[in-house]
N, C-alpha and C positions, 0 to 999 in steps of 0.2 A: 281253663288254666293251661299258660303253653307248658313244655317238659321242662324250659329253661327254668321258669318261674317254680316246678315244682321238683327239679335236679337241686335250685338255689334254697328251696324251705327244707328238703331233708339235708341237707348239706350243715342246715346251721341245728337240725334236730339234732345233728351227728357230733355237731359240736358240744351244741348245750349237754348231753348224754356224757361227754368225755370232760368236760370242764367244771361241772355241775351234776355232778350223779343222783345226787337225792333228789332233783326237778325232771332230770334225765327219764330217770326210769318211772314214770308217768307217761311217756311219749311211746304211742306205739311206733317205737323205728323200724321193728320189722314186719311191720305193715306197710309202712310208706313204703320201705326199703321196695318190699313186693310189687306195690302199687306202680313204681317206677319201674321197676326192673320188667315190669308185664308190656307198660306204655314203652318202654325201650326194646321190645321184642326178644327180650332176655327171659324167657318163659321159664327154662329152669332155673333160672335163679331165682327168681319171681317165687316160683313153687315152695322152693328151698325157704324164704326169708317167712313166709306168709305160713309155710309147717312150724317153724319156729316162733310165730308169733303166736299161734292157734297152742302148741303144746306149753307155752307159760301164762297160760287164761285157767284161773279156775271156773270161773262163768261158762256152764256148759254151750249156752246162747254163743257167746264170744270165741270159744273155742270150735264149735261146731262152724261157723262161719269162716274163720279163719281156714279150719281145714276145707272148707268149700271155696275158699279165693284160690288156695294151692292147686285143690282139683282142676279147677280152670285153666289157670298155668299150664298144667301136666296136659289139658287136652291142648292146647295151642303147642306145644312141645312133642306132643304125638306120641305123648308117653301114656296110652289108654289103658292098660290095666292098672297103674296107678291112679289116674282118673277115674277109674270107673270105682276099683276097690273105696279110695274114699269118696265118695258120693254114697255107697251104699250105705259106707258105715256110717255116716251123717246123717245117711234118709231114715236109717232105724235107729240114732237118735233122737232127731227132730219128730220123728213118731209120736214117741215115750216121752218128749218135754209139751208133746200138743203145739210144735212151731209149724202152721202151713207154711210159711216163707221160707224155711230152710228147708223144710219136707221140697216145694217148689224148685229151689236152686240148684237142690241135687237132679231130682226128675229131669230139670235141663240139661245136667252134666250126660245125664246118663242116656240121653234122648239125643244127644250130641256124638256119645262115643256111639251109638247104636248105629248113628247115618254113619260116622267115619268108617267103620266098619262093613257098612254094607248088610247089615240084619236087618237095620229099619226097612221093611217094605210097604208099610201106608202109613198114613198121615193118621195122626191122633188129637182129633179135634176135642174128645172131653177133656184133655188136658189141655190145651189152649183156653177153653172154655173155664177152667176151674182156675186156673192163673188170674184170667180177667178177673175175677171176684176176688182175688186178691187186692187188688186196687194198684199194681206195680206196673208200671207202663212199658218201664228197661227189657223188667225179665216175661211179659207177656211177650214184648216185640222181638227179644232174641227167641223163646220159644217157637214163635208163627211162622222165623224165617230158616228156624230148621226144620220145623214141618212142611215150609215152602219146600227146602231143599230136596226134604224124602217122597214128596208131591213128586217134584219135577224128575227125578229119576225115576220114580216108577210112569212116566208120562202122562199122568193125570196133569196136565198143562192150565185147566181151569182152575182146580182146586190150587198149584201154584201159584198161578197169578192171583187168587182170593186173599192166600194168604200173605202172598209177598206185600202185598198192598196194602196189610192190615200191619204189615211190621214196617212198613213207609209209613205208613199215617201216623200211629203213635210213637216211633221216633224225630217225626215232624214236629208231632205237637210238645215235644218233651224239648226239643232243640238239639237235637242231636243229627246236627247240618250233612257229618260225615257218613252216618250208619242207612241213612234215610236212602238217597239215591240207590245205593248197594240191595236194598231191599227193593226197593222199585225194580230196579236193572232183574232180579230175576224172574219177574213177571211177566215178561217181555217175549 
């Protein structure tokens, strides 16, 4: 989906929302709103639309996720103790509802702010290991290549290249043309 084609469908979400409110608020707009504002490198606002969407869910599931797209946001915005704070609070709700997936997304968030940080100092392969049995190919191949990352800074350069490779290949085979090289490239 290019940004155009997905600037022009919130566009008309945003309409139908204002023209038509009783079909409107069906649409998650500030999800999308998020989803764009993240592809646009708009990370706080991103956060911003995506906490608002997450806090008018009563669906704990839906909620929790939401709050976990914000988290994400917040770490490409470099705003880590928000990032971090919710991840936690997601990972010990995803606990308590028995969601591995959302249990997983946060553990990435939170394995994210640890490298940006500079705490990670090795690589944690059961959790790469426990992802794959999740059956998600995205969030196995983002976790591998930030265990690549905390590999390659602590100069384990094998272990690196193991894992950079593994978040090449299943972003390969997902099609995801852009992320694939980038994960190769730290291998190198």
């Amino acid at each position: 989906l290019s940004l155009d084609t997905e600037r022009d469908a919130v566009a008309a979400m945003s309409r139908l929302a204002v023209e038509r409110p009783e079909v409107g608020r069906e649409f998650p707009l500030d999800e999308a709103l998020g989803w764009l504002r993240y592809r646009e490198e708009r990370f706080a606002e991103a956060g911003a639309h995506h906490e608002r969407y997450a806090e008018g869910k009563k669906n704990p599931v839906l909620a929790a996720s939401g709050h976990l797209s914000a988290a994400a946001a917040w770490l490409e915005a470099q705003d880590l103790e928000r990032a971090e704070r919710a991840a936690r609070e997601v990972r010990a709700v995803a606990a308590r509802l028995r969601h591995p997936y959302l249990e997983a997304r946060a553990e990435r968030i939170l394995r994210a702010v640890a490298y940006r940080r500079g705490t990670a100092t090795k690589t944690d392969r059961e959790l790469v290991a426990a992802i794959h049995e999740l059956g998600h190919p995205h969030l196995e191949a983002l976790v591998a290549l930030n265990e690549a990352a905390i590999a390659w800074r602590a100069g384990d350069l094998p272990e690196a290249r193991a894992l950079s490779t593994l978040a090449a290949d299943l972003w390969e085979r997902t099609g995801n043309a852009a992320a694939a090289p980038l994960a190769a490239a730290l291998g190198w």
